[in-house]
N, C-alpha and C positions, 0 to 999 in steps of 0.2 A: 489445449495443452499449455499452449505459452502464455496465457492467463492466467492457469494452476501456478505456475512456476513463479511468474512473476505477486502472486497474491502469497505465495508461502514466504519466496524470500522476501519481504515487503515485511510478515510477520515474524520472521525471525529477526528481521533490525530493529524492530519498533517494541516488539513487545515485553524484550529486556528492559528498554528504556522505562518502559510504563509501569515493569517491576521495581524497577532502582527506585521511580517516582515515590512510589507505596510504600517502598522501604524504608527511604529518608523522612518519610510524614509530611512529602512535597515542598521542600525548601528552594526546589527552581524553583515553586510558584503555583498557583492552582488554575491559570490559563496554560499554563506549559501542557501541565498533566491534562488538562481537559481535552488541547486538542491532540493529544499521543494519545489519550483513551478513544477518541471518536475515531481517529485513526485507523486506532486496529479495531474496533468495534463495524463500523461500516467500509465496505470495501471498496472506497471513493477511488484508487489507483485503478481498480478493473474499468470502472465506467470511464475513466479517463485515456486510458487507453485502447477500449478497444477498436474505438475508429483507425486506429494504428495500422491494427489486423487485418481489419477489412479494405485499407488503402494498401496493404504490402499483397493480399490475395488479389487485389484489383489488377497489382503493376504485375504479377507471376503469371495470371493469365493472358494477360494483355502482351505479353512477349510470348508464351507460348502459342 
């Protein structure tokens, strides 16, 4: 659930961004927009975090 949450809100900051990109015809730059597309295209933030997860259920059982 808190992978869902965090990959929505992840995609609602970025993906405006990668609108505005599109819209101005990429005047930040076409590195900028590449990596704001991959961005939101692949979901690099989940795999990044989900060890997070598995370290926070590690320490919940581990006191219960």
């Amino acid at each position: 659930k808190q992978a869902v949450v965090l990959m929505l809100l992840v995609f609602v900051i970025v993906f405006p961004i990668y609108l505005y990109c599109i819209y101005t015809n990429f005047e930040i730059g076409n590195l900028f927009a590449f990596y704001i597309r991959r961005f939101v295209i692949q979901p690099m933030t989940l795999l990044l975090v989900v060890p997070i997860f598995y370290y926070r259920k590690h320490l919940l059982t581990k006191s219960a």
